[in-house]
C-alpha positions in Angstrom: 26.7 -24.1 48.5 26.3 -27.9 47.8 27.9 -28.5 44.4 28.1 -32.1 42.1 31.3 -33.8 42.9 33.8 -33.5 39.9 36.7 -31.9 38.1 38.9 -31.2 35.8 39.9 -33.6 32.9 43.7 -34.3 32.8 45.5 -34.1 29.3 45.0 -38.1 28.0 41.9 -39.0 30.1 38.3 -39.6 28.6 35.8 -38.5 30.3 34.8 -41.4 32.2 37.7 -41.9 33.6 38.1 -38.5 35.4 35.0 -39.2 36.6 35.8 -42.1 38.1 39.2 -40.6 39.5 37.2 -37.6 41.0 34.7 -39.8 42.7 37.2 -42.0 43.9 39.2 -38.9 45.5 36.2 -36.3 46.8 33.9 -39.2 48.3 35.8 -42.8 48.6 33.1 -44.3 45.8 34.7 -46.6 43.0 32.1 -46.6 40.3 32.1 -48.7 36.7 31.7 -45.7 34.4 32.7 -47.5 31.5 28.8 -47.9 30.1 28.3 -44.4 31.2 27.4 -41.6 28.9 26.5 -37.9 29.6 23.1 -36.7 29.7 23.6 -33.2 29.9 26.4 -31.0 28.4 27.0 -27.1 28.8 29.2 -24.5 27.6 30.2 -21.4 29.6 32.2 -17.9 28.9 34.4 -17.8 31.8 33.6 -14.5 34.0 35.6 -13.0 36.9 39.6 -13.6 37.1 39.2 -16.1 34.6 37.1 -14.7 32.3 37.2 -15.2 28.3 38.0 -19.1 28.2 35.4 -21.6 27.2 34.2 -23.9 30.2 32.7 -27.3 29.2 30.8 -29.2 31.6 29.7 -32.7 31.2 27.2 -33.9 34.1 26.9 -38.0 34.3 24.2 -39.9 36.3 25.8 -43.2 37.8 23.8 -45.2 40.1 25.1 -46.0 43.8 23.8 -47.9 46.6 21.9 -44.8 49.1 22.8 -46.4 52.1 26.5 -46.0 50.8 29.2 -43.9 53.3 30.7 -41.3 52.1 33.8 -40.6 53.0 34.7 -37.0 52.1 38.6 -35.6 51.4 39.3 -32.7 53.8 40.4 -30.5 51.0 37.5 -30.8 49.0 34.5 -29.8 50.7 33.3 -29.9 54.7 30.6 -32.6 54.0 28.7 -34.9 51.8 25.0 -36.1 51.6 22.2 -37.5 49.9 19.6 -35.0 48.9 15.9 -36.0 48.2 14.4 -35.1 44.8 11.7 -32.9 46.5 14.1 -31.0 48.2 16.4 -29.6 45.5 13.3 -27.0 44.1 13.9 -25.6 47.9 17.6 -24.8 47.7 19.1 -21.7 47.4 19.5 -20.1 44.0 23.0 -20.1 43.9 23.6 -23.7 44.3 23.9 -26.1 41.4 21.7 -28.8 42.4 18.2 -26.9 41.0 19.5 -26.6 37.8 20.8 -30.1 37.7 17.1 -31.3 38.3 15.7 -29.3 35.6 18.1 -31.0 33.1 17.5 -34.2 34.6 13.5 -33.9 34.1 13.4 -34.4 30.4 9.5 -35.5 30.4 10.1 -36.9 26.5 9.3 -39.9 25.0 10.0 -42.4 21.8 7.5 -44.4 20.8 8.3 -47.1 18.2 6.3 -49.6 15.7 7.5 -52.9 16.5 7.3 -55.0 13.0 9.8 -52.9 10.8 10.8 -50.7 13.0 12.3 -52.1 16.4 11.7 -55.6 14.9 12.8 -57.0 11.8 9.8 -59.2 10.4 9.2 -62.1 8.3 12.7 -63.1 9.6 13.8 -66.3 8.5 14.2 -69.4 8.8 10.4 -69.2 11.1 8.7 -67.2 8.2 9.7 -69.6 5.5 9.1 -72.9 7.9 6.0 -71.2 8.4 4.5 -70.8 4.8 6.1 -74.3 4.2 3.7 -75.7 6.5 0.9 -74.0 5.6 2.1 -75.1 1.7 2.3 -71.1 0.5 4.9 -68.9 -0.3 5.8 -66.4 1.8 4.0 -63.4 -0.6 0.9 -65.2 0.4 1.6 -66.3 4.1 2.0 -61.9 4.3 -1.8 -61.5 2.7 -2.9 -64.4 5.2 -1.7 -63.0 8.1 -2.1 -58.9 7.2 -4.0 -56.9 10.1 -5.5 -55.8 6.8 -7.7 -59.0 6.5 -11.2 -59.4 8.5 -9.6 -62.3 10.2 -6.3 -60.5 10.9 -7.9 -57.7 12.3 -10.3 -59.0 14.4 -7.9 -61.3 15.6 -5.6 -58.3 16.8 -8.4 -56.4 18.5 -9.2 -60.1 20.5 -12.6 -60.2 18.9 -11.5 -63.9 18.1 -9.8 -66.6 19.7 -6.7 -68.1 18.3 -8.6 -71.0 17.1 -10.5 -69.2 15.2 -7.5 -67.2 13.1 -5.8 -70.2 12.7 -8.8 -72.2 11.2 -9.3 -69.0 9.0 -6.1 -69.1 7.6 -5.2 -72.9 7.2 -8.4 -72.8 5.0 -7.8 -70.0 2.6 -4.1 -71.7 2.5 -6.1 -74.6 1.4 -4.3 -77.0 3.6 -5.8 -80.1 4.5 -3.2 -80.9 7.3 -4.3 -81.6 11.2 -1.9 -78.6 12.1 -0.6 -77.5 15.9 -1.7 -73.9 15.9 0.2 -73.4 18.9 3.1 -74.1 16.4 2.0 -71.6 13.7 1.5 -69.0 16.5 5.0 -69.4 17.8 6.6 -69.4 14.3 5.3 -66.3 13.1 6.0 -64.7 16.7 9.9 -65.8 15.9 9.8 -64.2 12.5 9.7 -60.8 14.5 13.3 -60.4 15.4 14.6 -57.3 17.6 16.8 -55.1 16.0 20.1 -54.7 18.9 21.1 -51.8 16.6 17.6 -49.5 17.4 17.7 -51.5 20.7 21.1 -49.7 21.6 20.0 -46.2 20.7 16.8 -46.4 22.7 19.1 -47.6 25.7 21.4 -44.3 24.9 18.0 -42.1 25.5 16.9 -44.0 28.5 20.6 -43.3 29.8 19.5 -39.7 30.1 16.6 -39.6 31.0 13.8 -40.2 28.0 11.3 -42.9 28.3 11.0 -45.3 25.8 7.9 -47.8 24.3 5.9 -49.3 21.3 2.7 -49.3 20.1 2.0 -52.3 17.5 -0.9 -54.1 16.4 -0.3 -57.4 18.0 -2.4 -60.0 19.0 -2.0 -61.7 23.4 0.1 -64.4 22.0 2.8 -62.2 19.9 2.5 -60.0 22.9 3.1 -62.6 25.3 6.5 -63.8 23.0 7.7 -59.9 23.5 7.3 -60.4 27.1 9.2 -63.4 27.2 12.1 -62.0 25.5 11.8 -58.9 27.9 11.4 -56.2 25.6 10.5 -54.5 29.0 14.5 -54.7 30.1 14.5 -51.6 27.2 10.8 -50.2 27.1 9.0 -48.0 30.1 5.4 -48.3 28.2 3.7 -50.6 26.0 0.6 -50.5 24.2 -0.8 -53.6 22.4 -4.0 -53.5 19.9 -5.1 -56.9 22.0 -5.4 -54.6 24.6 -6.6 -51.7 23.7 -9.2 -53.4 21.1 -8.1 -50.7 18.6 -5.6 -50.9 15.2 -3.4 -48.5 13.9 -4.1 -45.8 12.6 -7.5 -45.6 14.9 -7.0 -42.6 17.1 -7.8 -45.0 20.1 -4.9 -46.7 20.1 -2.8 -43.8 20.4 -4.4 -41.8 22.6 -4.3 -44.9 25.3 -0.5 -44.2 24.6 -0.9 -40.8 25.4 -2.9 -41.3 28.3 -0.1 -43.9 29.7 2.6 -41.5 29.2 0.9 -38.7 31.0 3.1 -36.2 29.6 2.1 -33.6 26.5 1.7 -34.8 23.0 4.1 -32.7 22.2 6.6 -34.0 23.8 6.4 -37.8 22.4 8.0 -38.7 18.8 6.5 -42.1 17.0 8.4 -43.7 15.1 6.3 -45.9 12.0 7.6 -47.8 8.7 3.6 -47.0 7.5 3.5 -43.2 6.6 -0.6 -43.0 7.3 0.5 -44.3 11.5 3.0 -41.9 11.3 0.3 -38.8 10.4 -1.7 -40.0 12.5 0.3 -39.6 15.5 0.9 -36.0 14.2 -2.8 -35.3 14.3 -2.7 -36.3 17.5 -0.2 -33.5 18.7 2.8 -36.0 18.3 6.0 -35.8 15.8 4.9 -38.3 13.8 8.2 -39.8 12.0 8.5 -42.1 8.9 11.3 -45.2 9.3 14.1 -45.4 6.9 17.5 -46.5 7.9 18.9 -46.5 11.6 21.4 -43.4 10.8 18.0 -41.0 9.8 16.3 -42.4 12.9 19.4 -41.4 15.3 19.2 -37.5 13.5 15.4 -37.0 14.2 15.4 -38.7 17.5 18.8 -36.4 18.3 17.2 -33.6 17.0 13.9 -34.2 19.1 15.9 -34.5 22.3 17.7 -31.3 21.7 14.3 -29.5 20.9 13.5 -27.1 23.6 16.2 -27.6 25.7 
């Protein structure tokens, strides 16, 4: 049988660093396992001369270089090889390596809001700046900018340029400044600041396996900001309102995430600081989730990993 490389922990080692001993010894590879994490841990009964002990397995992914040699201990097995991904559903039933696919296809997916949620908004000092400018304080700069306005939420769906927002707004903020919207834009775009905390949990799921994205109403420019500071190093999918020409809570928006993730509703959380986006997604088929504080988003996101599995 072809089996995963591996073995037993010695008394004083983590984890990772048997790992890294066992690949060093069974196939010549050195591998940084210090970032690694595992995405798929069982428990066994011992049976057969052995039996009535209890056998915990933790199964790592690392990534190595496939045109890598291997260079196999004697002792340890006859040979070593790549395998493609297609051919593991054709191997024998004893072998691991069937199995180990089946844990590895998690087909799940957290979907997050962006403002209050994976971004902390009306961040300052850009937030204050910005109402400064526009000679408001910042309760008012919120109404003036709401996706809740006509303006706002035309502007999100692109039904208007951003010329026209800004004109909107600098008039009901009865300013009679020549103002550079191109400034405004880029200061309320930097009062939306990522949150490393949620960003390192979602990096933990992607570890093993679970896609990650966002859906938010966003105007092309905010959007384009989120590109530049590569949300997409962290997110597989993205769905924008600009795009889409659809706000939350519209159906449309979240059925274009849906559509993009190509996997049942089911299996997708979203993730809202606005209960009514959050229901929505469940009418859709999704766990809908309210935000609260990071340590009640780690338990339902644990929780909806370990769901059916």
């Amino acid at each position: 049988a072809y089996l995963m490389p591996g073995g037993h922990v010695d008394l004083g080692e983590t984890l990772q660093e048997a790992m890294k001993k066992e690949l060093a010894e069974e196939l010549g590879l050195n591998i940084d396992t210090r970032e690694s994490n595992p995405f798929y841990i069982a428990k066994v009964v011992t049976q057969g001369k052995n039996a009535g002990h209890n056998d915990i397995t933790t199964v790592f992914k690392v990534i190595v270089d496939p045109s890598t040699t291997f260079s196999v201990e004697a002792k340890e097995a006859d040979e070593a090889k790549w395998f493609d991904w297609s051919e593991l559903d054709s191997m024998p039933a004893f072998t691991q390596l069937p199995r180990i696919k089946q844990k590895l296809s998690v087909e799940k997916l957290i979907l997050l809001d962006n403002g209050g949620v994976l971004s902390d908004h009306y961040q300052q000092p850009h937030h204050k700046d910005l109402a400064d400018i526009l000679g408001v304080d910042e309760e008012k700069l919120k109404s003036l900018l709401s996706e809740k306005s006509p303006h706002g939420e035309a502007y999100r769906k692109s039904l208007i340029s951003r010329e026209e927002f800004w004109s909107i707004v600098v008039k009901l903020s009865g300013s009679v400044n020549d103002l550079d919207y191109s400034q405004l834009e880029k200061l309320w775009a930097e009062s939306y600041q990522v949150n490393h905390k949620i960003v390192d949990v979602l990096k933990k799921y992607r570890n093993v396996g679970v896609k990650t994205g966002l859906i938010a109403n966003s105007d092309k420019y905010r959007k384009q900001h989120m590109e530049e500071k590569k949300y997409s190093s962290f997110l597989d999918h993205s769905i924008f309102s600009s795009d889409v020409g659809s706000l939350k809570p519209a159906k449309e928006i979240y059925e274009k995430a849906i559509e993009q993730a190509n996997i049942p509703p089911k299996n997708i959380i979203y993730v809202d600081d606005r209960e009514s986006h959050a229901n929505k997604a469940t009418e859709l088929g999704m766990q809908g989730e309210v935000f609260s504080t990071l340590e009640d988003l780690k338990l339902k996101l644990k929780k909806f990993y370990r769901d059916g599995r």
